[in-house]
LUMGUKOL-920240 format. One line per 3 residues: number of its first residue (from 1); their letters; for each residue x, y, z of C-alpha. Coordinates in Angstrom, 3 decimals. Layout:
N
NUM> A> X Y Z; ...
END
This chain:
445
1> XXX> -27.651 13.087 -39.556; -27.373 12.025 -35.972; -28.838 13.990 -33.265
4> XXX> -26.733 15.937 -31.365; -28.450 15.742 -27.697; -31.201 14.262 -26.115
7> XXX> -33.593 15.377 -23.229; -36.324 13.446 -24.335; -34.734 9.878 -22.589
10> XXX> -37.114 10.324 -19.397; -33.973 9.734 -16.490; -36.038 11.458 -13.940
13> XXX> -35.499 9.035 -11.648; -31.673 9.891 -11.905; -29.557 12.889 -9.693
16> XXX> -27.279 12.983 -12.916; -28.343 11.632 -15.925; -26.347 9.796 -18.573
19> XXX> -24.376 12.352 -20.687; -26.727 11.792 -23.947; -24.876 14.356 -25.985
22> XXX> -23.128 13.075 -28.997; -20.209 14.795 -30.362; -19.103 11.937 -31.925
25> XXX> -14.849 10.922 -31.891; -12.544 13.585 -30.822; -9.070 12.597 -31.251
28> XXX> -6.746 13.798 -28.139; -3.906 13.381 -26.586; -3.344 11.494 -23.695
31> XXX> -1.286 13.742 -21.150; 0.730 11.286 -18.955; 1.321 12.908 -15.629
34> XXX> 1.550 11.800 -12.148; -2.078 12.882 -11.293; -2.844 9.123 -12.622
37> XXX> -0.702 5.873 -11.491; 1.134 3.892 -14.387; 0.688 -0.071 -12.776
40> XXX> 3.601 -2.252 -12.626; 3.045 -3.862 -16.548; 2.709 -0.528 -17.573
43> XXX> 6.182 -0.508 -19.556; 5.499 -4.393 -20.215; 1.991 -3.263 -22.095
46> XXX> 4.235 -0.078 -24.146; 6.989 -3.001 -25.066; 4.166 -5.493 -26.340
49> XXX> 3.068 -2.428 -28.851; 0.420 -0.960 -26.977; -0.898 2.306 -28.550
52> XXX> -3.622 3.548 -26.835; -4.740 3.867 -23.435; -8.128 5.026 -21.276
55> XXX> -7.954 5.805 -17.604; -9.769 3.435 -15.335; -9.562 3.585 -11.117
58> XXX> -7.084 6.365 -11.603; -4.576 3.894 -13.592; -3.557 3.962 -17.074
61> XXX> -5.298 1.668 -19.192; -4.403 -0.175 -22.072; -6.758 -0.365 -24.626
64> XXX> -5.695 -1.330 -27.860; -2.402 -3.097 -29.662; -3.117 -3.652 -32.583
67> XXX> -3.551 -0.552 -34.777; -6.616 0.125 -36.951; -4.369 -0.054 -40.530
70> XXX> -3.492 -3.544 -39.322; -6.885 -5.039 -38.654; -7.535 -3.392 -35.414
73> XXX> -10.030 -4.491 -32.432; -11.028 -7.281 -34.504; -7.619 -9.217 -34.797
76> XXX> -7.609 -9.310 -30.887; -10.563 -10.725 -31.258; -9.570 -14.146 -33.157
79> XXX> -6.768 -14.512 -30.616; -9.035 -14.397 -28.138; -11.546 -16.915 -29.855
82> XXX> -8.702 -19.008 -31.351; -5.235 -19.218 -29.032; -4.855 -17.805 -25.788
85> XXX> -4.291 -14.007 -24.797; -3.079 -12.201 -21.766; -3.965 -8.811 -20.570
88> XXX> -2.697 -6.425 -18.337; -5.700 -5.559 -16.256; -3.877 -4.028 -13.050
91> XXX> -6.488 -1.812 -12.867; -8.285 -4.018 -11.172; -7.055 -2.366 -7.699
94> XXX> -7.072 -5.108 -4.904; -8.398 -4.178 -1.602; -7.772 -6.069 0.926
97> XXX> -10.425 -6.461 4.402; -7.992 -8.460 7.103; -9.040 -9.053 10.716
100> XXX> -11.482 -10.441 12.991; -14.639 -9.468 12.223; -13.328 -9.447 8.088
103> XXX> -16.560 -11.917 7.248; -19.083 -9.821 9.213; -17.896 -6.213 7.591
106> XXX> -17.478 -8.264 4.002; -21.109 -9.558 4.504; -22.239 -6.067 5.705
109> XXX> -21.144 -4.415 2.765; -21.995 -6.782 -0.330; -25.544 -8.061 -1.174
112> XXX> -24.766 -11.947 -0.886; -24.242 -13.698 1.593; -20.291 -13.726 2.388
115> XXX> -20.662 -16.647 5.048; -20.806 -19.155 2.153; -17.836 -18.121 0.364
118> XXX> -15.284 -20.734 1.248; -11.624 -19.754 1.940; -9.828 -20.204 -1.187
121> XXX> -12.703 -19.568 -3.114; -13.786 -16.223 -4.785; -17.749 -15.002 -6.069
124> XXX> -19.137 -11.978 -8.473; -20.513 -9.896 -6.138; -21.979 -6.014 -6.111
127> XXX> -21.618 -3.605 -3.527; -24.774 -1.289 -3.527; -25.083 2.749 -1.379
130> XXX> -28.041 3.251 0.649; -30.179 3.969 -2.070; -29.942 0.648 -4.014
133> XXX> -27.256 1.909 -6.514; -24.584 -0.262 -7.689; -21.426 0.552 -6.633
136> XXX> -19.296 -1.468 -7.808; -19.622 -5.013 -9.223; -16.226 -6.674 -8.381
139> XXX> -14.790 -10.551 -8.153; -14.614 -11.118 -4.380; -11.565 -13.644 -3.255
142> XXX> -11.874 -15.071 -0.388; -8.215 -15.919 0.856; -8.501 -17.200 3.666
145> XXX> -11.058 -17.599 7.248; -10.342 -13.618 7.794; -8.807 -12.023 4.137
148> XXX> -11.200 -10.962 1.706; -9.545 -9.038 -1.565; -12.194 -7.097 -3.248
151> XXX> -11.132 -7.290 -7.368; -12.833 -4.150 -7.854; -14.190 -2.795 -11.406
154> XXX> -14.239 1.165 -12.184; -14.938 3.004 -9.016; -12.572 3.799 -5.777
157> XXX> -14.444 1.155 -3.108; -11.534 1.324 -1.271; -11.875 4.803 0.578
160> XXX> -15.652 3.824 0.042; -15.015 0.943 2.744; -12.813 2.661 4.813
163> XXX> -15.390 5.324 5.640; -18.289 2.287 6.143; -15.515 1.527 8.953
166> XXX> -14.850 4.847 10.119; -16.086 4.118 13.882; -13.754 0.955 14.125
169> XXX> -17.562 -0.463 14.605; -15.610 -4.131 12.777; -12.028 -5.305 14.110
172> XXX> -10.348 -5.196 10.198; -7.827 -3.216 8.377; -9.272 -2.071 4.936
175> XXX> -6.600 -1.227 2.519; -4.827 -1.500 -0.865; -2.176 -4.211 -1.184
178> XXX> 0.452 -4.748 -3.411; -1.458 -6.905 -5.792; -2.057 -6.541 -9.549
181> XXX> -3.376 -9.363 -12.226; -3.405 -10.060 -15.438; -5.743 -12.487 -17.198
184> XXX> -5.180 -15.397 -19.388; -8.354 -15.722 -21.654; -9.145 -18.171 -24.553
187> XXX> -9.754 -21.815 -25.727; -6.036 -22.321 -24.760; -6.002 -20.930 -21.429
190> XXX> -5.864 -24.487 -19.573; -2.770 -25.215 -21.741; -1.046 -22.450 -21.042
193> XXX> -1.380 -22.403 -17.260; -0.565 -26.066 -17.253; 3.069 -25.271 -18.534
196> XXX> 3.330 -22.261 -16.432; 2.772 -23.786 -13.318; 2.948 -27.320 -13.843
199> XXX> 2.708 -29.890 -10.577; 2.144 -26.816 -8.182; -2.230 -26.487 -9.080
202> XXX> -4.113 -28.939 -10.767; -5.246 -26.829 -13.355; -7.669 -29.050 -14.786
205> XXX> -9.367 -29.690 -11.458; -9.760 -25.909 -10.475; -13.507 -25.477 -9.835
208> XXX> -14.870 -22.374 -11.566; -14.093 -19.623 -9.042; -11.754 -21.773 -7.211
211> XXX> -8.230 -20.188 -6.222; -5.059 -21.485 -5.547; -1.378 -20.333 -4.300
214> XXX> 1.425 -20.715 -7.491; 4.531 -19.747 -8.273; 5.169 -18.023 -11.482
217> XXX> 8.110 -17.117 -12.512; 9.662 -18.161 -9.414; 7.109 -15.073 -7.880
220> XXX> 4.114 -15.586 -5.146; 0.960 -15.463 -6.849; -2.901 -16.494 -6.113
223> XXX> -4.573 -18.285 -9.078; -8.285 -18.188 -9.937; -10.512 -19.370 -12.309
226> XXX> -12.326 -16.455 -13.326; -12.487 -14.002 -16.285; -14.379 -10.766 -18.099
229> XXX> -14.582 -13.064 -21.179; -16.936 -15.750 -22.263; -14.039 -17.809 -22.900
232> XXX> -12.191 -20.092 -20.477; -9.907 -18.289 -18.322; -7.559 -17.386 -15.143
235> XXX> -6.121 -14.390 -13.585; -3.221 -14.239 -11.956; -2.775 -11.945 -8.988
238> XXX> 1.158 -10.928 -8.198; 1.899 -10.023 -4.549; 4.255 -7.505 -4.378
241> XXX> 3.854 -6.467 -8.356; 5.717 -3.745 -7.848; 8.900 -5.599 -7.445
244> XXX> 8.571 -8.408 -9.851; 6.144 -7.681 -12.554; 8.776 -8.291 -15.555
247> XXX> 9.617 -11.550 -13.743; 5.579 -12.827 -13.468; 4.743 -10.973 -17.458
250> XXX> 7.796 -12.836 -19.068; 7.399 -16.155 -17.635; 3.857 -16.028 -19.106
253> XXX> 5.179 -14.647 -22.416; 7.780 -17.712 -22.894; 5.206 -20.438 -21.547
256> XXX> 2.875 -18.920 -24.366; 5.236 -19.005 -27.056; 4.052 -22.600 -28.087
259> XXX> 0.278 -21.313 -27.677; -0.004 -18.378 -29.785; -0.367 -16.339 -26.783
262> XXX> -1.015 -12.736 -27.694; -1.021 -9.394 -25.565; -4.714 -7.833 -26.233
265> XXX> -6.814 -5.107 -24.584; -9.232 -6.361 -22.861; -11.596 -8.646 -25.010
268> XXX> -15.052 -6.353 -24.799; -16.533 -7.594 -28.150; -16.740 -10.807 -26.230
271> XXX> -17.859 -9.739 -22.607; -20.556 -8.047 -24.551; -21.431 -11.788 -26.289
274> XXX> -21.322 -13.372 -22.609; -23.666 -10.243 -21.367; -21.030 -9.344 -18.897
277> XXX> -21.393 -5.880 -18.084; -19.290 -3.286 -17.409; -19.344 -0.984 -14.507
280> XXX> -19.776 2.838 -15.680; -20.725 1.974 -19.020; -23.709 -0.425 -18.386
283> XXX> -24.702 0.473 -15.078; -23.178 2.974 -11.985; -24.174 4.158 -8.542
286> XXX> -28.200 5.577 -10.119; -28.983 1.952 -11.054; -29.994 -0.581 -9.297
289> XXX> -29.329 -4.024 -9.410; -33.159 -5.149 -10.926; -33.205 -2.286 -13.896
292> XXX> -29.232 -3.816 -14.827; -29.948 -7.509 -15.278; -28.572 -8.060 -11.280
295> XXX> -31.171 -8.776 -9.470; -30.128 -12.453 -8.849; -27.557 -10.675 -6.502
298> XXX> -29.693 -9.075 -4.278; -30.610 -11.302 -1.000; -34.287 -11.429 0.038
301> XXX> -35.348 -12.233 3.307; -36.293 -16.179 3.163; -35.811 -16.433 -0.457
304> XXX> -32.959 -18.710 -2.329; -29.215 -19.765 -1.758; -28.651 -16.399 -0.773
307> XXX> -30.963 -15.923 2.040; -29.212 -13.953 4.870; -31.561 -12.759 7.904
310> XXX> -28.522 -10.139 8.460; -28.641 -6.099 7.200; -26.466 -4.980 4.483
313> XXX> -26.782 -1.908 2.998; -29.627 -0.888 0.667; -31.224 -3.982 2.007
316> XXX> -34.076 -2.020 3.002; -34.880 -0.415 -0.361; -33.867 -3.256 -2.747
319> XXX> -36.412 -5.411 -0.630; -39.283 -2.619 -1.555; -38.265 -2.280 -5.073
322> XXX> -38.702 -6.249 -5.378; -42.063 -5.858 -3.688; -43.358 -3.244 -5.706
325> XXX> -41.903 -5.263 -9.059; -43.875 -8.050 -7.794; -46.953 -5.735 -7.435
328> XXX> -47.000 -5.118 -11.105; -45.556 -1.282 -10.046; -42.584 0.281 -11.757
331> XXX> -39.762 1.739 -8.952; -37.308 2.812 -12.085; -37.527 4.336 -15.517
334> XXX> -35.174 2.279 -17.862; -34.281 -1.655 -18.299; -31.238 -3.104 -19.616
337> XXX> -31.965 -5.323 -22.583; -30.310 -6.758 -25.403; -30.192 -5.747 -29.204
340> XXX> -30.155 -7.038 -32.561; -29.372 -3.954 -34.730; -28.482 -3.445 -38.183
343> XXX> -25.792 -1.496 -39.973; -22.926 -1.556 -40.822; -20.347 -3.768 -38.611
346> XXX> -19.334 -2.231 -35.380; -15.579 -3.130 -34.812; -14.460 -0.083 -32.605
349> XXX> -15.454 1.479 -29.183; -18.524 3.354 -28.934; -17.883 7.618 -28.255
352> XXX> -21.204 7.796 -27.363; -24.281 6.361 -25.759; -25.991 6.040 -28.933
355> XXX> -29.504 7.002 -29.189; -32.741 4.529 -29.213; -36.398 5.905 -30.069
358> XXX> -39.281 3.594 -30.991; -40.077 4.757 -34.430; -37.315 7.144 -35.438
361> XXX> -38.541 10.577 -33.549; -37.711 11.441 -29.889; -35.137 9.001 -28.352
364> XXX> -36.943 6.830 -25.028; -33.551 5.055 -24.544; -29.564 4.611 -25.329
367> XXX> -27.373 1.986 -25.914; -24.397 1.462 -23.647; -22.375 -1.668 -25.502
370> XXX> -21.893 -2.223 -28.839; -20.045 -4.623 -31.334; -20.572 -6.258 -34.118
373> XXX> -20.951 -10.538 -33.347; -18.929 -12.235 -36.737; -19.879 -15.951 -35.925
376> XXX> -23.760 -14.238 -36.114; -23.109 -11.368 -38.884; -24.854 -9.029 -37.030
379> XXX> -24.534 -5.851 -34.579; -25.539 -7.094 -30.904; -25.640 -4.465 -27.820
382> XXX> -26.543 -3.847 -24.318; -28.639 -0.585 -23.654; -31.510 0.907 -22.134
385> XXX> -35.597 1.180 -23.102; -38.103 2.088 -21.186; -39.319 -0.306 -18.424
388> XXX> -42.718 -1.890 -19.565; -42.949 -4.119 -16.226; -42.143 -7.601 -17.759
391> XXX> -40.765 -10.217 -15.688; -39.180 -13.597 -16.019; -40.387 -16.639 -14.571
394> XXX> -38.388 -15.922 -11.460; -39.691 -12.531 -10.828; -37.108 -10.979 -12.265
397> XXX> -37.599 -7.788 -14.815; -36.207 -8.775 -18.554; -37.122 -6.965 -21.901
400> XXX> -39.782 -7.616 -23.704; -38.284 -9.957 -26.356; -39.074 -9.343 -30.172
403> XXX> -40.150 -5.782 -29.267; -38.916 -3.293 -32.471; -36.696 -0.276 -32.142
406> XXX> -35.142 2.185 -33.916; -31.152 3.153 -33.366; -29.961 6.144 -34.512
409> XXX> -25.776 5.070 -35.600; -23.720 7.422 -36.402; -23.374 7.879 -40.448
412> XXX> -20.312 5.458 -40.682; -22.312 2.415 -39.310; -25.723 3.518 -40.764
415> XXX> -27.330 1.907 -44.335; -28.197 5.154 -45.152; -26.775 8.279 -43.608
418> XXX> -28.900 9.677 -41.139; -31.624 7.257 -41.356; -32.121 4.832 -37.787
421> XXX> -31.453 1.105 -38.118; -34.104 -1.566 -37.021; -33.633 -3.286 -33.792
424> XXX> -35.036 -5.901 -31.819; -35.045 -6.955 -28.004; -33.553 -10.028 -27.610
427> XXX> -32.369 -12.507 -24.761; -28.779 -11.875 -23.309; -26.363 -13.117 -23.588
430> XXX> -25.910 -13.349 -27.400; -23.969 -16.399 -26.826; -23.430 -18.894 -23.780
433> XXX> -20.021 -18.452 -22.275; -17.316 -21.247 -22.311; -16.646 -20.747 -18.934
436> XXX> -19.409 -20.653 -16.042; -17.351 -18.555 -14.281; -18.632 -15.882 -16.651
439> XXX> -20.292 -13.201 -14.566; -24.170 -14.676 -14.192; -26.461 -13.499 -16.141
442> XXX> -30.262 -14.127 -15.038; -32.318 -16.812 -16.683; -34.224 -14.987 -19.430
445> X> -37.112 -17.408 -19.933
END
């Protein structure tokens, strides 16, 4: 029998901590109303046999197309490990920082150093509050010497940014454009984009994170080489989406015809492979970028490629949290580590954060990502443990590797109902990405 709620998880170091009560799947209905925006692939996604949808930065989101009688989660995934897949992910709001003084505010306001990002070229980047939280985590395009597009991930940055800039203190405009992508993930990605935009971009000489300008379907669009998969991959980012959406979706469609292209929901059994995490589920605005695997991100004053003697915000604190990590001192409660877990295979989204105890008593921890890894034959997962102080050889805080848990499934992945799998703490990610492109992931040694 699972347990119903924790308070044992210590998350005193948290205003509001993560909802640890399980009530396991309840089956609703989505109301569609006008309170949340369909994007412009919306009817595209309902016409390529979506069935399901979550809500993500106010937008419907499509998260399944395949239905469970018919194989499910899990026949997405061989497209996307096999052929070539595209994905409506206009979620991924674009906010655009235009002006003058764009660089400064852009370098203000993320914790790299924006003065290195070429025009043309885009970075993962995270945007952390005054506190050290993460804010959001989202691909940053650089478009040219004074355009910045922020790509964002789960959370409304946008009015965020706009009230960082409410004193006019940089010359920019801050707003949402007309701009929505879609990503083209898998072994045949290259392929694909070759036929769909032929002479215009050298595909094949794109450096990882590099963009480019492309027609598609006779539309305006920017081109990058990026991706929440471990496989190769592009997006494609449509200016004025609103307009031409069915003109951008079905020249993609007929280039892929040749390529097994398929229409999935976004590929999370294999971000969770790459260890790409995934803002609101693996991390939000009470973690900071050391206990969530992000620490890389974070510039310190005289120390590596992204060195900047300028303030950003949370500079202050994430600079004493690194100190007191290199004391041997512990500034947060939880770490983000990796899982091997038995039971039974996982091949659906998680309902809960699923609990994690050390010997089958009180939960200490909870796991945030889930799936079950076929090419391994085993359950893999991101989640949380308590924070024993270890550190990499850079400094940086990791789990403690071969350490044992317990995971308490819920009785249709368990061995035995109501009894906690064994688990171990092992390196992320679970398997190296296709694509370096993939959001980094810290050296574990």
């Amino acid at each position: 029998m699972m347990i119903k709620h924790s308070t044992s998880v210590d998350q005193s170091d948290r205003k509001v901590p993560y909802n640890l009560r399980q009530s396991g799947p309840t089956p609703v209905q989505m109301l569609i109303s006008t309170r949340v925006r369909k994007s412009p692939y919306w009817h595209l996604s309902m016409e390529a046999g979506c069935w399901r949808a979550t809500v993500y930065n106010r937008i419907y989101h499509p998260r399944g197309y395949v239905k469970p009688e018919d194989g499910g989660a899990m026949v997405e995934y061989e497209a996307i490990k096999n052929h070539v897949t595209m994905w409506n992910v206009a979620v991924e709001r674009q906010i655009q920082v235009k002006g003058p003084d764009a660089e400064a505010f852009v370098d203000y306001v993320i914790t790299r150093d924006a003065t290195k990002i070429s025009p043309m070229r885009g970075r993962y980047v995270i945007l952390c509050n005054q506190y050290g939280g993460v804010l959001n985590d989202p691909i940053l395009l650089r478009i040219s010497k004074d355009e910045f597009w922020f790509s964002l991930s789960d959370s409304d940055i946008g009015l965020y940014l706009q009230g960082v800039n409410h004193d006019n203190r940089f010359n920019v405009n801050i707003d949402e454009i007309d701009v929505s992508p879609v990503q083209i993930q898998g072994p045949k990605a290259h392929a694909l984009m070759n036929d769909l935009i032929g002479d215009q971009v050298k595909v094949d000489e794109m450096p990882f994170y590099g963009l480019a300008s492309a027609k598609v379907g006779g539309r305006e669009c920017i081109i990058s080489q990026t991706g929440f998969s471990g496989e190769a991959g592009f997006e494609i980012y449509l200016y004025d989406s609103m307009k031409y959406a069915d003109d951008m979706w079905n020249a993609v469609l007929d280039a892929g015809k040749k390529h097994n292209l398929m229409v999935i929901a976004p590929a999370h059994h294999r971000r969770i492979q790459a260890g790409i995490l995934s803002w609101g589920q693996d991390m939000d605005n009470q973690h900071n970028p050391f206990q969530c695997n992000l620490g890389y991100q974070v510039s310190l004053s005289g120390k590596g490629e992204w060195n900047k003697t300028t303030d950003y915000v949370g500079k202050t604190v994430l600079e004493k949290m690194k100190a007191d990590l290199n004391d041997g001192k512990k500034p947060y409660k939880l770490q983000l580590v990796g899982l091997s877990l038995g039971g039974k295979p996982i091949e659906e989204y998680a309902p809960d954060f699923w609990l994690v105890s050390e010997d089958g008593g009180e939960p200490s921890g909870f796991i945030t990502s889930p799936w079950y890894h076929p090419e391994q034959g085993r359950n893999i997962a991101m989640g949380y443990v308590p924070f024993d102080g270890t550190l990499n050889k850079n400094g940086f805080p990791i789990g403690n590797y071969g350490k044992k848990y317990k995971v308490h499934l819920p009785d249709q992945y368990a061995d035995t109902p109501g009894k906690p799998v064994d688990a171990e703490v092992v390196p992320i990610p679970f398997t190296e990405s296709h694509n370096a492109n993939t959001r980094e992931v810290v050296e574990n040694n």
